[in-house]
C-alpha positions as CSV (number, residue, x, y, z in Angstrom):
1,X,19.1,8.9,28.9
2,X,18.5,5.3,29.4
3,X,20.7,2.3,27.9
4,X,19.4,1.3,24.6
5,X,17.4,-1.4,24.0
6,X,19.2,-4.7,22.0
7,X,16.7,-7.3,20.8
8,X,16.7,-9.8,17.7
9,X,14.2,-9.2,15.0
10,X,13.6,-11.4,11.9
11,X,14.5,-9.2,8.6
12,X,12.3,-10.4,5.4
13,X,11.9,-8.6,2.0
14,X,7.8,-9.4,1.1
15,X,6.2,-8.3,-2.0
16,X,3.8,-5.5,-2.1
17,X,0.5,-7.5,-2.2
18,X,-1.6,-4.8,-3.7
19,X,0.7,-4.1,-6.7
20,X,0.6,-7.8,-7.4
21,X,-3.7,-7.6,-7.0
22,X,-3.5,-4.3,-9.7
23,X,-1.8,-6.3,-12.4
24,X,-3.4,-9.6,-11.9
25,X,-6.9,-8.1,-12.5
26,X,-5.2,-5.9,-15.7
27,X,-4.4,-9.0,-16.7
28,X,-7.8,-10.2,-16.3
29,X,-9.2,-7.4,-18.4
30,X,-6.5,-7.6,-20.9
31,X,-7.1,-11.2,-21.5
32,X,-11.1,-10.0,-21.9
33,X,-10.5,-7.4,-24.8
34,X,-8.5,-10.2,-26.6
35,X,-10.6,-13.1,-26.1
36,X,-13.5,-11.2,-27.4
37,X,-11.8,-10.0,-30.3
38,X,-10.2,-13.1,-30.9
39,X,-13.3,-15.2,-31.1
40,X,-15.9,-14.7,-33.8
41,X,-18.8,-12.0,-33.5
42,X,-22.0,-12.7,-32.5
43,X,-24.8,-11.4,-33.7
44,X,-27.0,-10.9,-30.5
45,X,-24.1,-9.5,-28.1
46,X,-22.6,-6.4,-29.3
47,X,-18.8,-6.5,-28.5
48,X,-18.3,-3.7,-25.9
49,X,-21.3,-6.1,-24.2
50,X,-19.1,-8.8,-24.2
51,X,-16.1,-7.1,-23.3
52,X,-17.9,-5.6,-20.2
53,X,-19.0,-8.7,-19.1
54,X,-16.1,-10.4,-19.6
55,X,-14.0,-8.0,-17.9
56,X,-16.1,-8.3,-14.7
57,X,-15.5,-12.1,-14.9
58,X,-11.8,-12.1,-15.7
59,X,-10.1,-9.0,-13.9
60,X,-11.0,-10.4,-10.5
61,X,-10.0,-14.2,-11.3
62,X,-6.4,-12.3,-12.6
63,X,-6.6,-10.2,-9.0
64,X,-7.2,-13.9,-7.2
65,X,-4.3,-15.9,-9.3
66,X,-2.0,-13.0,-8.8
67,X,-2.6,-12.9,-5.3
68,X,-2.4,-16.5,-4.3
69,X,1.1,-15.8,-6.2
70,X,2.5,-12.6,-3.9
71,X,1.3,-15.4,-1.3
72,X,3.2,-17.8,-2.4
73,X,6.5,-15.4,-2.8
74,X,5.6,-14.6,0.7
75,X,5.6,-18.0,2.1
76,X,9.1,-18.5,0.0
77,X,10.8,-15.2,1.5
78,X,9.7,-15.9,5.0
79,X,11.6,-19.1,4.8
80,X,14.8,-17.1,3.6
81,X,14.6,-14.5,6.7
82,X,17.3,-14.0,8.9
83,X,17.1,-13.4,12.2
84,X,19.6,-10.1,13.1
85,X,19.7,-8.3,16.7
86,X,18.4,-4.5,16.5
87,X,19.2,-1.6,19.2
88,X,16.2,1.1,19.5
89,X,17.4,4.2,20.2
90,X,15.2,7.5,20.7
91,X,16.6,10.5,19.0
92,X,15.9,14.0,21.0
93,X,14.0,16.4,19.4
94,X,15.6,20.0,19.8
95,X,13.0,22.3,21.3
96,X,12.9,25.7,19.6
97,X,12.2,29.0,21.5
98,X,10.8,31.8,19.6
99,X,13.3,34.5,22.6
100,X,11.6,37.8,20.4
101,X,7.7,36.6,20.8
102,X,6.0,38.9,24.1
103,X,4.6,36.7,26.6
104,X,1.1,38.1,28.4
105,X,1.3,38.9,31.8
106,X,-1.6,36.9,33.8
107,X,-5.1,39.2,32.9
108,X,-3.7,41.0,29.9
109,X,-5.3,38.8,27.5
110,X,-5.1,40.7,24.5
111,X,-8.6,40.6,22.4
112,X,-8.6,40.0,18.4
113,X,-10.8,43.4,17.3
114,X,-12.4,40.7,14.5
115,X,-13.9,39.1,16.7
C-alpha cells in the first residue's frame, strides 16, 4: 500500500441552487393567484386566463431573483472558506469467494436446456 496522499483543499458550505430556483418561481406563481385576485375583474379575461398568463410571467422572474440570491450567498460563503489539508486514502475492498460454487473444467461447458 502506498503512503497517503496529504494536500490542502478549500472547505465551503454553498446553497443548493436548484432549491432556491423551486421557490423563487413558487413565489412567482403565488404572487400571480394573488395579484389577480387582488385586482378587480375584468370583463374580457376570465380569471384562470389571467392567472395562467400571469403565472408564465411571474414564476420565472421569482426563479431569476431567487437565483441571482443563492448567487449572491455563494459569492458570500466563498469568502468565509477555509482552507484545511486532506489525506486521501483508498479503502480495500474484501473480495468474496463463493469456495461451494463447481468450476468447469476447460470443454465442459455446461448448456442451458432453454435455450
Amino acid at each position: 500500500m502506498s503512503e497517503p496522499q496529504r494536500r490542502q483543499v478549500r472547505v465551503r458550505r454553498s446553497p443548493k441552487i436548484a432549491v432556491f430556483l423551486l421557490v423563487g418561481a413558487v413565489v412567482g406563481a403565488l404572487a400571480a393567484v394573488v395579484a389577480v385576485n387582488v385586482t378587480p375583474a375584468d370583463a374580457t379575461i376570465p380569471q384562470p386566463q389571467a392567472i395562467g398568463f400571469l403565472i408564465l410571467l411571474l414564476a420565472p422572474a421569482g426563479a431569476v431573483v431567487a437565483g441571482a440570491i443563492a448567487l449572491l450567498i455563494d459569492r458570500g460563503a466563498e469568502r468565509r472558506s477555509k482552507v484545511v489539508e486532506a489525506e486521501r486514502s483508498t479503502r480495500a475492498v474484501p473480495v468474496v469467494v463463493d469456495e461451494t460454487a463447481e468450476v468447469a473444467e476447460p470443454g465442459e461447458a455446461e448448456v442451458d436446456p432453454r435455450r
